[in-house]
C-alpha positions in Angstrom: 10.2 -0.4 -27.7 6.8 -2.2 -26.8 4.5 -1.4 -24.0 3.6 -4.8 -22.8 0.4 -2.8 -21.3 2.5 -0.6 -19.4 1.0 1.2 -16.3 2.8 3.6 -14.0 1.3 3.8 -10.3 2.1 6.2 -7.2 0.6 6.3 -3.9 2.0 7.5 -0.3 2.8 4.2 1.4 1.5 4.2 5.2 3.6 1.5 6.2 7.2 3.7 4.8 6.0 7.0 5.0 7.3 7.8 1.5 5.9 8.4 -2.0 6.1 4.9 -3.3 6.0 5.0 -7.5 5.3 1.4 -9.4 5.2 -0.1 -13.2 3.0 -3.0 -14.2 3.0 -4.9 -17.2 0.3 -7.2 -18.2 -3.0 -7.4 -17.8 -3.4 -10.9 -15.9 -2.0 -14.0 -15.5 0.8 -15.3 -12.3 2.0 -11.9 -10.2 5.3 -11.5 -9.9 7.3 -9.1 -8.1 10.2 -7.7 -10.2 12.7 -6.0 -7.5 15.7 -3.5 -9.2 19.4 -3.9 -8.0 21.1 -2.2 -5.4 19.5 1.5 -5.1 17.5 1.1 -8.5 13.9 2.3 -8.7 10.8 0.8 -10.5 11.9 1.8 -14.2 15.1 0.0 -13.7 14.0 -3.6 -15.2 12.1 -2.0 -18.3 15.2 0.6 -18.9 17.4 -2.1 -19.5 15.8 -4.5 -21.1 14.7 -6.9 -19.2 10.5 -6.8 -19.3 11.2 -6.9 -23.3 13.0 -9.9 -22.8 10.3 -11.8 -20.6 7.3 -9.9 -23.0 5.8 -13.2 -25.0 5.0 -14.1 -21.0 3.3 -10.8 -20.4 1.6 -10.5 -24.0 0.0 -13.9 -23.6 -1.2 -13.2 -20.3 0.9 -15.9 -18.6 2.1 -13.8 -16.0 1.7 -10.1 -14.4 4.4 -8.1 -13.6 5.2 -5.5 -11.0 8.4 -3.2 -10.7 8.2 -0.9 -7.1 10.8 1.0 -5.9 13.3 0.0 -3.7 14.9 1.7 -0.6 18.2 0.8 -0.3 19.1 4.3 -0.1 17.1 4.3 3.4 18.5 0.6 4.3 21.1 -1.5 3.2 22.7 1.4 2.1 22.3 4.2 3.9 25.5 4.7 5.5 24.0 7.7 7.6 21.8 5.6 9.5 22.7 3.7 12.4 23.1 -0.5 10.8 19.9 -1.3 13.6 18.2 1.6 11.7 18.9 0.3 8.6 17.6 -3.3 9.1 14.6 -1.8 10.5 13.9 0.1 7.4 14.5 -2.9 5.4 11.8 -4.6 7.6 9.3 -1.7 7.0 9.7 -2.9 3.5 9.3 -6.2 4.0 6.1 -4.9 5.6 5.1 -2.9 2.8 5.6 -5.8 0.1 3.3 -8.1 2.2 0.7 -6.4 3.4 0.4 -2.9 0.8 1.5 -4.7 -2.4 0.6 -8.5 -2.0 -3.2 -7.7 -1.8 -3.4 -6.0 -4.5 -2.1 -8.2 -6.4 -4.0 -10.9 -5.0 -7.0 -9.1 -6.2 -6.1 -8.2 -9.7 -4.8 -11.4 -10.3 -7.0 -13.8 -8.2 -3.6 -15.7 -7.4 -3.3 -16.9 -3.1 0.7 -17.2 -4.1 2.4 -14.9 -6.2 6.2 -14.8 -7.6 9.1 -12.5 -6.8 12.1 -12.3 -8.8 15.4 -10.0 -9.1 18.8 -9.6 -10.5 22.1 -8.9 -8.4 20.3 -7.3 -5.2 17.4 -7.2 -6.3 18.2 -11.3 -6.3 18.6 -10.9 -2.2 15.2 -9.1 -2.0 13.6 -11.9 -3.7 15.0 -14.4 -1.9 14.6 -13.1 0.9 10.9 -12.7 0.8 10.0 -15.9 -0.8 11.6 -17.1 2.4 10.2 -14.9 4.7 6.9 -15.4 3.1 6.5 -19.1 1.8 2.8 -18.9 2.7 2.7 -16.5 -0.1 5.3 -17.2 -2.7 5.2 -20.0 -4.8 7.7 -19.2 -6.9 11.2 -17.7 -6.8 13.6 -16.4 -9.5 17.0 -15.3 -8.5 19.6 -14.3 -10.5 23.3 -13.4 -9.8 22.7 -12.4 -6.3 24.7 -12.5 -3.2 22.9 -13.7 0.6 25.2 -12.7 2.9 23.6 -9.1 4.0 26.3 -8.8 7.1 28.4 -6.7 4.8 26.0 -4.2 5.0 25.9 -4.0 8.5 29.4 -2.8 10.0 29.8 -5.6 12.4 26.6 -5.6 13.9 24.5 -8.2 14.5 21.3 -9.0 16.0 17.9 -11.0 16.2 16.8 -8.7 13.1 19.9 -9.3 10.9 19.8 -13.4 11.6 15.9 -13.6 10.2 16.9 -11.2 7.1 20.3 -13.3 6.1 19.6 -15.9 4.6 22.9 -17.7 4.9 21.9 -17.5 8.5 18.6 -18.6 8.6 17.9 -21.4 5.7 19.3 -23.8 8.2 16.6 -23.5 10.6 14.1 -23.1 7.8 11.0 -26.0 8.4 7.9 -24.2 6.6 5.8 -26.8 4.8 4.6 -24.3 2.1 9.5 -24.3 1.6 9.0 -27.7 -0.5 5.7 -26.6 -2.3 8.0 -23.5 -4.1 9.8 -23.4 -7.9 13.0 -22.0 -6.7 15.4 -20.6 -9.4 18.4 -19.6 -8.7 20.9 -18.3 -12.1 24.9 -17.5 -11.9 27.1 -17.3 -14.5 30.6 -18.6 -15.4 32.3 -15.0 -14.4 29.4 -13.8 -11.9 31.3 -12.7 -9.0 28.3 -14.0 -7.3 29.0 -17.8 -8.4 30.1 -19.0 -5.0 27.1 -17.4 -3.1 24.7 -19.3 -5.6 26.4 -22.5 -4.9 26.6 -22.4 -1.3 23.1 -21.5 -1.5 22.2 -24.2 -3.9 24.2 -26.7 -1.0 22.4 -25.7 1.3 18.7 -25.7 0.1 19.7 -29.4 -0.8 20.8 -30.5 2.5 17.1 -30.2 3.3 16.0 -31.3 0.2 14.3 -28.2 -0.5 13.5 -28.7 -4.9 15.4 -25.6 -6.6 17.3 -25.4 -9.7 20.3 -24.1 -10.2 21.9 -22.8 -13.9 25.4 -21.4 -14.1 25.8 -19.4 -17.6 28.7 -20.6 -19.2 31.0 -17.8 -21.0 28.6 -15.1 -19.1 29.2 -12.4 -16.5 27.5 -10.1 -14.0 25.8 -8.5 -16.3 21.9 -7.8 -18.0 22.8 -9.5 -21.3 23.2 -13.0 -19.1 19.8 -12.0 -16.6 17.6 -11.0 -20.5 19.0 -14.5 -21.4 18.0 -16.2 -17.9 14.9 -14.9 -16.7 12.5 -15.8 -19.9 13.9 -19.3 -19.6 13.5 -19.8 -15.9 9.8 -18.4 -16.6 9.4 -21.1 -19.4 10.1 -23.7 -16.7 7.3 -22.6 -14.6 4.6 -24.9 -13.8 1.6 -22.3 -13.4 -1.0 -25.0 -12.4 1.3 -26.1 -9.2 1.9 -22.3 -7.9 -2.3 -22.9 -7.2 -2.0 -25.9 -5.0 -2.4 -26.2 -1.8 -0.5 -28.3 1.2 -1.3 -31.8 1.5 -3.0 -33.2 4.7 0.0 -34.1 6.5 1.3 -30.6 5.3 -1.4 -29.1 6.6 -1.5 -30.8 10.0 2.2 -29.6 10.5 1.6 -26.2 10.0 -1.5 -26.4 12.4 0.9 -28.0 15.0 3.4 -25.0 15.0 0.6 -22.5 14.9 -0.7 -24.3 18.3 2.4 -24.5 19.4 3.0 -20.8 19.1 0.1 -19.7 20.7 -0.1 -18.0 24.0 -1.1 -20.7 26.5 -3.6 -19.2 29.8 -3.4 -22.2 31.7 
């Protein structure tokens, strides 16, 4: 098996409270978080296969990789918790990707945007940070992933849920930096997530958000269709526009709802 420069990392996370353990791959190049599926941890993506399959990107330092834990197990899925309690958790982590995790990448890399990317679940977490955070991610890669988080929550709903399901929220969605993302989105023929990716795909195109959308024909939910996938996606990526910045009349919008959203004193 090759190391694709292989580093493990561990450090207590302030924001979680927990012993947080991470694998990079690469020495430079476009940052991308690599999230694992439901309740996987950060040797998930390398265990099966799927760094080797996306290593000609790492080995010509096209792009730098990083695998964290996840926390499903205190989230989505904790079935002990409370659902509020386990939304807030998820938010924590939200937390923790953006303001623990993002910087450093920002510094090794010298990238202002990075990537994030995931299979099945892990497809939802990147998602649902790329849309969280446009201002930060300029390109998305998910594959065989379901957006429909409600399931998780036992029939209860509130402001938190809304702004962390995205079938909810993509609607209302109007951040300029939306249109200046690479959004990949991957299904397959027998992906029992096929319908999720096209209603998704629908409805990023009712507001003529740019994504692109590849159903595997013949494939399933499975890593052989993802190993297949991901390299591709990755060899449609236009590095040079992930480093561009909003146009003027970009800029002036996002200026307008900052204004707008500041706390008037008279």
């Amino acid at each position: 098996m090759e190391n694709h420069n292989e580093q493990k990392h561990s450090w207590h996370s302030l924001i979680l409270g927990l012993q947080m353990e991470m694998l990079t791959f690469g020495t430079g190049g476009f940052p991308i978080i690599l999230f694992p599926t439901s309740m996987g941890m950060h040797y998930e993506n390398r265990d099966f296969k799927l760094i080797d399959a996306i290593g000609w990107f790492i080995d010509n330092g096209i792009i730098k990789v990083y695998c964290p834990d996840g926390i499903d197990k205190h989230s989505w899925y904790n079935e002990e918790a409370q659902p509020e309690y386990r939304v807030k958790n998820h938010i924590l982590y939200d937390r923790f990707l953006a303001e623990e995790l993002y910087p450093r990448m920002k510094a090794e890399t010298g990238f202002d945007r990075i990537g994030v990317a995931g299979c099945s679940f892990g497809g939802y977490h990147a998602l649902n940070f790329a849309f969280r955070h446009p201002d930060i991610t300029a390109a998305l890669f998910s594959m065989a992933a379901k957006f429909d988080i409600k399931g998780q929550m036992d029939g209860f709903y509130n402001d938190d849920v809304y702004f962390n399901n995205p079938t909810d929220y993509v609607t209302d969605m109007n951040d300029p930096w939306l249109w200046k993302m690479q959004t990949f989105l991957g299904s397959a023929e027998f992906d029992m997530c096929l319908e999720s990716n096209y209603q998704m795909a629908h409805m990023l195109g009712l507001k003529h958000i740019p994504h692109t959308l590849e159903v595997a024909a013949g494939e399933k939910h499975d890593w052989p269709c993802w190993r297949n996938q991901f390299p591709k996606f990755l060899s449609w990526l236009d590095i040079e526009k992930t480093k561009e910045g909003l146009h003027k009349e970009m800029q002036e919008e996002v200026k307008a709802d900052e204004s707008a959203n500041n706390i008037q004193n008279d």
